[in-house]
N, C-alpha and C positions, 0 to 999 in steps of 0.2 A: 504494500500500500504506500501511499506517499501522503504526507502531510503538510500544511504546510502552517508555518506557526503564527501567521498572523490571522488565522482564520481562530484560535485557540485563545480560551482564558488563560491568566498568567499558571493557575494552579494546573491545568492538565498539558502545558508545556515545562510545567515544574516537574510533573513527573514522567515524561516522557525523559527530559537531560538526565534527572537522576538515575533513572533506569538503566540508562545506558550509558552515562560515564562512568566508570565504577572496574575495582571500586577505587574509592578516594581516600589519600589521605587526609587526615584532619589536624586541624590547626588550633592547638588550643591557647586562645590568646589572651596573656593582661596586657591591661591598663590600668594608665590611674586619670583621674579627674585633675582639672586647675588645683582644686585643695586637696588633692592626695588620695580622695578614697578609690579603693582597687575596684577591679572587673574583671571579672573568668569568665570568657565564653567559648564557647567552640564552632567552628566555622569547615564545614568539609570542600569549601569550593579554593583547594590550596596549593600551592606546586612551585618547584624552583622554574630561578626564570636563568643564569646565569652563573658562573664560578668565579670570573672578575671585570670588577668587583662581585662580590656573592650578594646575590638579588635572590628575593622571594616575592612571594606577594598571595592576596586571599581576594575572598571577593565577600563580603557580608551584603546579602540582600535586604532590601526592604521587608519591614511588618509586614505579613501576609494580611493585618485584620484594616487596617488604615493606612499605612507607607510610609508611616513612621521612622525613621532613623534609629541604625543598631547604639546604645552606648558604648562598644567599643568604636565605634567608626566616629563618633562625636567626640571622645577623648582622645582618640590619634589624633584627630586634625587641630584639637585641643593645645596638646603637647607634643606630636611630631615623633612619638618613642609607642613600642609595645616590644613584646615578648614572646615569640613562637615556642610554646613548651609540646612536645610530640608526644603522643598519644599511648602508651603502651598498654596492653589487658589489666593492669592492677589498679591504674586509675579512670580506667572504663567508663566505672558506674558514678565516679564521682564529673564527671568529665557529662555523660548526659544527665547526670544533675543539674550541671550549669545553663543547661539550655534553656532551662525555665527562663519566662521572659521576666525576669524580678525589676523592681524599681531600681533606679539608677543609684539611691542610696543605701543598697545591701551590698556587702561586702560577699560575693559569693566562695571565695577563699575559706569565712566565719561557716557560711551556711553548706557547706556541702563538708567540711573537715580537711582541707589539703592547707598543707604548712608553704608561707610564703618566704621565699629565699633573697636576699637582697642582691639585687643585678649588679652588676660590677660596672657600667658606661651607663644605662638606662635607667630611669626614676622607677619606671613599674616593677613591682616584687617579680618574680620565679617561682615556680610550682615546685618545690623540692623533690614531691613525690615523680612529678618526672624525670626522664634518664637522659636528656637531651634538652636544652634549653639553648636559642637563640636568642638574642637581645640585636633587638635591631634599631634602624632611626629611619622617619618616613623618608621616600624618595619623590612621590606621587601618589594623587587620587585620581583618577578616576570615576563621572558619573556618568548612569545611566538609567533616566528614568526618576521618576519622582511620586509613582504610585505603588501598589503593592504586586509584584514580582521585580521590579523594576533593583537596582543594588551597585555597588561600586567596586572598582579593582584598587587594591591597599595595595602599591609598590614598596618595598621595605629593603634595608640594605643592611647584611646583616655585621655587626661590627664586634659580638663576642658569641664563640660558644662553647655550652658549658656540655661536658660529657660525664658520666660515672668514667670512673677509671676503670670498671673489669670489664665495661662494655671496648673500651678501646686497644686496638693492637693496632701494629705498623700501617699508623694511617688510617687506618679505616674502624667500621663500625660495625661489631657482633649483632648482624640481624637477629640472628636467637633469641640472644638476649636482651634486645630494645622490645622484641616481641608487640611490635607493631599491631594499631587492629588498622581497619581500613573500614571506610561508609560505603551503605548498599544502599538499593531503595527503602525508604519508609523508616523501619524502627529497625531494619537486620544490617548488621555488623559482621565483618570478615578477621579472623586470623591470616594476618596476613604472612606467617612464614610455615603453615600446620599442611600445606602441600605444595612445593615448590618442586621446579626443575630447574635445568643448566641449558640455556643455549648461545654456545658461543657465539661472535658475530666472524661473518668471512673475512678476510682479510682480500685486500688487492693484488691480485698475484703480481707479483714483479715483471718489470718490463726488462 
């Protein structure tokens, strides 16, 4: 069949992308406010963009119910700073905890139970209970849209990052044991390393 999206409410072109990009990983991002107070939320529309400079970036959509603006997206443009803490299985649950749409005056750090770590460059605290922590500074926004599916791309450049030490060997990062999840459609969640393979890439036969 073919569809075509402008013929579509934003909600059943919502779920046709999420259907089919996937799965994704997620971004679970602080902030803080002009006066400090913090913001945990999670955001699965997330991906590197670059290695140098090292670029990231997310896309927080508009309120589904009115078009409302995310509080993380109003406290980056705020302050210019957040914090990609990466998602692994043991902070799961607290992690779609934070998706509740809470007012802008809860500390969801207090309200779901995850210990905040102080950033080393960055004002916004670190998720301890994560095993991977970027601290980044804005580059670029991005809008698109002003009603509800409508949402913005957060460019970020990231300028420290923080690892467990048993996750790290020569350079790189024990998938295993970051034990990544990754977003499906709806409310279903992927282990992202519980069935992997190997495929190498070809290389260019020599001339």
């Amino acid at each position: 069949m073919n569809i075509e999206p402008s013929t579509l409410r934003w909600d059943e072109a919502y779920k046709l992308m999420t259907g089919s990009i996937l799965p994704r990983p997620i971004a679970f991002v602080s902030t803080v406010n002009e006066t400090g107070q913090a913001n945990l939320a999670p955001f699965s529309f997330f991906t590197a963009i670059c290695a140098d400079p090292m670029m990231i970036c997310f896309a927080p959509m508009r309120r589904g119910t009115d078009g409302a603006r995310k509080d993380t997206l109003n406290n980056i443009e705020a302050t210019r700073e957040f914090v990609v803490n990466i998602v692994g299985e043991k902070i799961v649950k607290q992690m779609n905890d934070c998706a509740v749409e809470y007012s802008p005056d809860v500390d969801e750090f207090e309200e779901v139970g995850l210990t905040k770590a102080s950033s080393r460059i960055v004002k916004p605290p670190r998720v301890a209970e994560s095993d991977v922590q970027l601290e980044c500074v804005l580059h670029d926004i991005l809008h698109f849209g002003d009603k509800p599916g409508g949402g913005s791309l957060v460019i970020g450049q990231v300028v420290t990052i923080h690892i467990k030490d048993e996750l790290y060997f020569d350079g790189k990062i024990n998938t295993e044991k970051l034990n990544p999840v990754g977003r499906l459609a709806g409310p279903v969640y992927t282990r992202a390393v519980s069935d992997t393979f190997v495929l190498e890439r070809k290389k260019q036969p020599a001339k």
